[in-house]
KELO-186338 format. One record per residue (C-alpha): residue in one letter; x, y, z. Coordinates in steps of 0.5 Angstrom, whole numbers, padded with zeros to 4 digits, always signed. Each point is the difference from the previous one (the first is absolute). Layout:
aXYZ ...
***
This chain:
x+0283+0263+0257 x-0007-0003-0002 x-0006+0004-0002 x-0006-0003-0003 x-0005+0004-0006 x-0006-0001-0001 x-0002+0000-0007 x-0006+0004-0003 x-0004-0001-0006 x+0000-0007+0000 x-0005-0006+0000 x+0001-0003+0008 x+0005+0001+0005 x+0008+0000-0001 x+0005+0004+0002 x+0008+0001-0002 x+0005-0001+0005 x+0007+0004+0000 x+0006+0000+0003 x+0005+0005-0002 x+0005-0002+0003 x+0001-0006-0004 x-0003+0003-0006 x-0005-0005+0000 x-0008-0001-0001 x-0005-0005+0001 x-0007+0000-0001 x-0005-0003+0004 x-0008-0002-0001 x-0003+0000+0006 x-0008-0003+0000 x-0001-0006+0002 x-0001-0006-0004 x-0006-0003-0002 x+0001-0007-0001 x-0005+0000-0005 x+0004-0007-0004 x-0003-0003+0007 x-0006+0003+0000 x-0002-0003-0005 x+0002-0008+0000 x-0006-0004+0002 x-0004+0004-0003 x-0004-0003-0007 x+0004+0001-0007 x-0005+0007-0003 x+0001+0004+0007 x+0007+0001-0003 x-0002+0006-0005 x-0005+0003+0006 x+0004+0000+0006 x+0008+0002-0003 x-0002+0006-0004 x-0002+0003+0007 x+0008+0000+0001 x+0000+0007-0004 x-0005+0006-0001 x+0004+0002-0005 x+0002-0006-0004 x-0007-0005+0001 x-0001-0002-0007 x+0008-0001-0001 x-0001-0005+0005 x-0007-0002-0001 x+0002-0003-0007 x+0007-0002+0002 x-0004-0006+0005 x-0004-0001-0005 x+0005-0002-0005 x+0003-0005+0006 x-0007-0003+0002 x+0000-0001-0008 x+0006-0003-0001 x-0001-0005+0006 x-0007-0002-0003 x+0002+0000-0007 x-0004+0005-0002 x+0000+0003-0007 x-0003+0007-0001 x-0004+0002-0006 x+0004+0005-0004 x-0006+0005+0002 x+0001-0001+0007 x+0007+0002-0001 x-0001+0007-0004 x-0005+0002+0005 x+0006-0002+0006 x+0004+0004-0004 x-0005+0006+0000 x+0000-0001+0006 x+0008+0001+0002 x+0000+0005-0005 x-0005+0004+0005 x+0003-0002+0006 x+0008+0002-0003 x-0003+0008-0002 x-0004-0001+0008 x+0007-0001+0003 x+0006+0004-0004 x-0006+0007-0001 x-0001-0001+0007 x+0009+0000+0002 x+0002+0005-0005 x-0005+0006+0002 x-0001-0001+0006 x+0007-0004+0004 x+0005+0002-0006 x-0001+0007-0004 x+0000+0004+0008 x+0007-0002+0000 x+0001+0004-0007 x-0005+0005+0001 x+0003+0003+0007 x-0006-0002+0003 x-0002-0004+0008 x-0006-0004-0003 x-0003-0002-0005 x-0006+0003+0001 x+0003+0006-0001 x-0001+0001-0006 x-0007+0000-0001 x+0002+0008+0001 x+0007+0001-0002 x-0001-0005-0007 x-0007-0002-0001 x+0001-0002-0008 x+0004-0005+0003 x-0005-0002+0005 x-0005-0001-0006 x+0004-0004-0003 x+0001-0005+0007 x-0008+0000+0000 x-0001-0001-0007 x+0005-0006+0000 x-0003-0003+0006 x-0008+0001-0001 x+0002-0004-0006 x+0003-0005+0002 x-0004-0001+0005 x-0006+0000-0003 x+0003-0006-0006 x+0001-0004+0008 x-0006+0002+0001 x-0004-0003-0006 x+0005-0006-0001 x+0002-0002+0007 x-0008+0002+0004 x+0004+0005+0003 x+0006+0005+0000 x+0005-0003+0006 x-0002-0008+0002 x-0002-0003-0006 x-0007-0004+0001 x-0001-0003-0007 x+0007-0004-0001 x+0000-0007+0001 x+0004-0005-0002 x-0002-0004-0007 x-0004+0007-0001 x-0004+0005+0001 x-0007+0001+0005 x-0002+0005-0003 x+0003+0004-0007 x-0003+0006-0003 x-0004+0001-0006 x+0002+0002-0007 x-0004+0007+0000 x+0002+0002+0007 x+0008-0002-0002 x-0001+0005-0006 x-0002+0005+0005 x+0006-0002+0005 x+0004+0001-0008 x-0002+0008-0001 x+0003+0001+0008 x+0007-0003-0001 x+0001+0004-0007 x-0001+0006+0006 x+0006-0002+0004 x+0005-0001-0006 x+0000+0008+0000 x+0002+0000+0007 x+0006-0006+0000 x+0002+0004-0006 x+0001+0006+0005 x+0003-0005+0006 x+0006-0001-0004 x+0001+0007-0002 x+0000+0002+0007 x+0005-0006+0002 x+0003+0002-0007 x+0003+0007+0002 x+0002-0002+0008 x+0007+0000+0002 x+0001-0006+0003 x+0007-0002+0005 x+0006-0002-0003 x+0003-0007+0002 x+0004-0005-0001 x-0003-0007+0001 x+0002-0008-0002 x-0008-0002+0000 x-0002-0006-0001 x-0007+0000-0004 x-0004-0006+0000 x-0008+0000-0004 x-0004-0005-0002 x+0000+0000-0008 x-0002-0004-0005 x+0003+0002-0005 x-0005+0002-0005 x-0004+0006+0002 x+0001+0004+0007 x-0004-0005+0004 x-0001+0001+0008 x-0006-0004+0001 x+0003-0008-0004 x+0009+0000+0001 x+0003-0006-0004 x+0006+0002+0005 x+0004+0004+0005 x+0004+0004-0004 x+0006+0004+0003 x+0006+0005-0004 x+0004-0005+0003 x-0002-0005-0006 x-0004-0004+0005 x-0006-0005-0003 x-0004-0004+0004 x-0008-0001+0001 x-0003+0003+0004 x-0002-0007+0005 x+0007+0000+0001 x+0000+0006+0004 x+0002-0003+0006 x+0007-0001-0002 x+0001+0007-0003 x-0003+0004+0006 x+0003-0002+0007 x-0004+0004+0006 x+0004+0002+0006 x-0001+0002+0006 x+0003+0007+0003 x+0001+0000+0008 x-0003+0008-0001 x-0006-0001-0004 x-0007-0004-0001 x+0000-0001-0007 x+0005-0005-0003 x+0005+0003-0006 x+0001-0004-0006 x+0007-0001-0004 x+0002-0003-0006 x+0006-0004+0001 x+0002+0004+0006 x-0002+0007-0004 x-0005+0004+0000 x-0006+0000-0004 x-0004+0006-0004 x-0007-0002-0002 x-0006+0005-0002 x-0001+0005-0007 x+0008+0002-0002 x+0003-0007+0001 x-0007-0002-0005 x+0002+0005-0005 x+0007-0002+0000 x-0002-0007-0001 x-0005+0001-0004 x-0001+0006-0003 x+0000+0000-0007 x-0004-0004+0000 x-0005+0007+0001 x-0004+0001-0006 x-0003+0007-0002 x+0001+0006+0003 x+0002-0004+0007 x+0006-0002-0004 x+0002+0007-0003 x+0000+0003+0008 x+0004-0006+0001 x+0005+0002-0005 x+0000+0008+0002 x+0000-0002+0007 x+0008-0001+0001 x-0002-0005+0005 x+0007-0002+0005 x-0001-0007+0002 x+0004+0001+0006 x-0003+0005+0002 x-0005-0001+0005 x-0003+0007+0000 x-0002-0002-0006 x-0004-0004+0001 x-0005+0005+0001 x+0000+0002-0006 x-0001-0006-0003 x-0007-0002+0003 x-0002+0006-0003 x+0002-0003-0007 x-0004-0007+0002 x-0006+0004+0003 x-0001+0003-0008 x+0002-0008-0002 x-0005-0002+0004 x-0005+0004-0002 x+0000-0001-0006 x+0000-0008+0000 x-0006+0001+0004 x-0004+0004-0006 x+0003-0005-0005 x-0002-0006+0004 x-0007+0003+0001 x-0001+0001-0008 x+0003-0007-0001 x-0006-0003+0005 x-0005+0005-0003 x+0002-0002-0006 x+0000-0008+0001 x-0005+0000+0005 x+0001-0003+0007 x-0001-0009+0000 x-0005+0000+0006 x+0001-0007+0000 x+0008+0000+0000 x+0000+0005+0006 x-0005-0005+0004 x+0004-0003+0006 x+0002-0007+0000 x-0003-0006+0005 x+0005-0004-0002 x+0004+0001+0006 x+0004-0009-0001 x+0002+0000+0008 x+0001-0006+0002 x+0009+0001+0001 x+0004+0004+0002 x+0000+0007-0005 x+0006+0006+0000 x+0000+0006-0004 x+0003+0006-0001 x-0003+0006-0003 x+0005+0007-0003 x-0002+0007-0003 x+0003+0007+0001 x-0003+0004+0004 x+0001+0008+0001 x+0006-0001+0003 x+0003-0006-0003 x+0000-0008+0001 x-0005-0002+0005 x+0000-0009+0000 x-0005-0003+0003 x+0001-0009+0002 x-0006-0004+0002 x-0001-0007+0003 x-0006-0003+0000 x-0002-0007+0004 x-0004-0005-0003 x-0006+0002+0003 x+0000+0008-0003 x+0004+0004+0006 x+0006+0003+0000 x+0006-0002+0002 x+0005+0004+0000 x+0001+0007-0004 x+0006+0004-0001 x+0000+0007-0002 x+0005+0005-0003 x-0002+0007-0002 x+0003+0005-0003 x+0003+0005+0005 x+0003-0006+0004 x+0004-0001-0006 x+0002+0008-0001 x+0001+0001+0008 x+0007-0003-0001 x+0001+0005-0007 x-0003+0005+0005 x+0006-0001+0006 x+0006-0002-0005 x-0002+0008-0005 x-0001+0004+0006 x+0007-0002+0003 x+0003+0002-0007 x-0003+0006+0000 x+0003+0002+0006 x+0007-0002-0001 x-0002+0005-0007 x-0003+0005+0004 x+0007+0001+0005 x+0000+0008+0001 x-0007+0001-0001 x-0004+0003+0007 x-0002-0006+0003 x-0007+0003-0001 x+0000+0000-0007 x+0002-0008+0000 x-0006-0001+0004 x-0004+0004-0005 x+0004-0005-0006 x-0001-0006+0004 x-0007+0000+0001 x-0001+0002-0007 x+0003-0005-0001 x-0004-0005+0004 x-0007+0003-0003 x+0004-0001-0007 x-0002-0007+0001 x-0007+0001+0002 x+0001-0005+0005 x-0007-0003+0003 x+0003-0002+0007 x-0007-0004+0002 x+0001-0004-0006 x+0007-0002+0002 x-0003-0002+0007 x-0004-0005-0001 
***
């Protein structure tokens, strides 16, 4: 008999379908598409950027430079190394935005025996401090680069509109050194949970470069099965399939599921880390496959990605901001028929982006794959494992099992029905 579970405490609408009898469980995202790729088409080239980061309110910036790139690279655009610090900073603050709002509001519930995450404002308030710490500064380095701390307005492909001066990045410096302490006490908390046991074969991919811990400028997709391949050929490496029970597609790769997000980054890239994110990457005893982990995981990354940000601010205070290389470029060279395709990581791992453009500067046809289409057949393939491992167990207690595992992934199912 089949009987449907609604699952709570994560981004969007999804439920886990159970058949008991046949011991089987399939997960089903059930929003409706929203056809951005079509919404798009006819419209000119540097819409792109503004329209497709409205996919996400939790995401924007991710998808924001993610079009940007592509429209880039169609137009052959070169961004100025100013340009692309600030675009990290950037990344950096929208990965601390996302992972603190999972992890102490959707995650650590699980941990801490609570309904909500709103529950700990009375039961745990240390840790809800540290969630507005985290956030408040992460907000406010989106707000000062980006014009504002969801939908960025100052990004545009070639450059900036508007970059901040030298004097109000040294006051933006003095609030990211304030948040490091919270990080700190973010993988300390996620440190001492005892997290899920099971057994898995994930197959982990990230975009990786192979020299520095790179989110936001990938040479490859790289999985843990010695795959290498550029991230224009992306196409080749994720093919999206259409599921009769839900209305987001499911990407594979040769046929297996796909883990994306922060524990597949760390895997792949993780001694790359540098200071005190590398010692907590060390001490952590990470299990690449485990799924749970993931968690922590993104706590590790949320110290990283402070840090990163305190170290780029003092590069650009130091070096100050080249205002001329920053501004936008007129040279759009129409006239034929133009392709691009713009990579990054986001929160939840590999978001692509290909855009063509016709000869009069409109758009022609996007394609667009994020994150959690990529970690929807992962999640679906994980989930029945740890039903197979949880036989004699309450159905109850698999349930409870299951859908921590799901909110493990930090699934944004908006995202994934674009």
């Amino acid at each position: 008999m089949e009987k449907a579970e609604f699952i709570t405490k994560i981004e969007g609408h999804g439920s886990l379908h159970f058949n008991w009898e046949k011991n089987k469980v399939w997960l089903e995202v059930a929003e409706g598409e929203r056809l951005f790729e079509g919404m798009v088409v006819g419209r000119p080239a540097e819409d792109l950027y503004w329209i497709t980061p409205r996919i996400c309110g939790v995401c924007p910036i991710a998808h924001n430079l993610a079009a940007i790139k592509a429209v880039e690279d169609a137009l052959n655009i070169k961004p100025s190394k100013s340009t692309v610090l600030l675009r990290k900073l950037l990344m950096d603050a929208q990965m601390i935005q996302s992972h603190a709002l999972h992890l102490y509001f959707l995650a650590v519930p699980d941990y801490l025996g609570l309904d909500s995450g709103l529950e700990i404002i009375k039961t745990h308030p240390v840790y809800f401090q540290q969630a507005l710490e985290l956030k408040r500064g992460s907000d406010l380095i989106a707000d000062t680069v980006g014009g504002r701390g969801i939908h960025p307005t100052t990004t545009a492909a070639g450059g900036f509109h508007k970059v901040p001066s030298v004097e109000t990045l040294k006051k933006l410096k003095k609030e990211a050194e304030k948040i490091l302490e919270a990080a700190e006490s973010c993988v300390n908390l996620f440190s001492s949970l005892t997290y899920p046991e099971v057994k898995t074969d994930l197959v982990l991919f990230a975009q990786t470069n192979g020299r520095t811990y790179e989110i936001y400028d990938g040479k490859y997709i790289s999985s843990n099965k010695k795959l290498r391949a550029r991230p224009d050929d992306f196409e080749k490496i994720i093919k999206e399939e259409i599921k009769p029970y839900s209305t987001a597609k499911f990407g594979y790769h040769s046929g297996k599921g796909m883990m994306v997000g922060s524990l597949a980054r760390l895997a792949l890239q993780g001694n790359l880390l540098k200071g005190k994110a590398k010692e907590f990457f060390r001490q952590a005893s990470l299990d690449f496959q485990n799924p749970y982990h993931n968690n922590l995981a993104q706590a590790i990354e949320t110290y990283h990605f402070v840090a990163e940000a305190n170290e780029i601010l003092d590069e650009l205070i130091q070096t100050g901001i080249d205002t001329e290389a920053t501004k936008l470029t007129k040279d759009r060279k129409m006239g034929r028929n133009l392709a691009g395709v713009g990579a990054l990581e986001a929160p939840r791992g590999g978001l692509y982006y290909e855009v063509s453009i016709d000869t009069w500067g409109f758009i022609s046809a996007c394609n667009i794959i994020t994150p959690t289409v990529q970690n929807l057949s992962s999640m679906e393939e994980t989930a029945q494992v740890v039903l197979d491992q949880m036989r004699g167990q309450s159905k109850e207690k698999i349930q409870e099992l299951l859908e921590m595992l799901i909110r493990a992934y930090d699934p944004c199912i908006t995202c994934s029905v674009h």
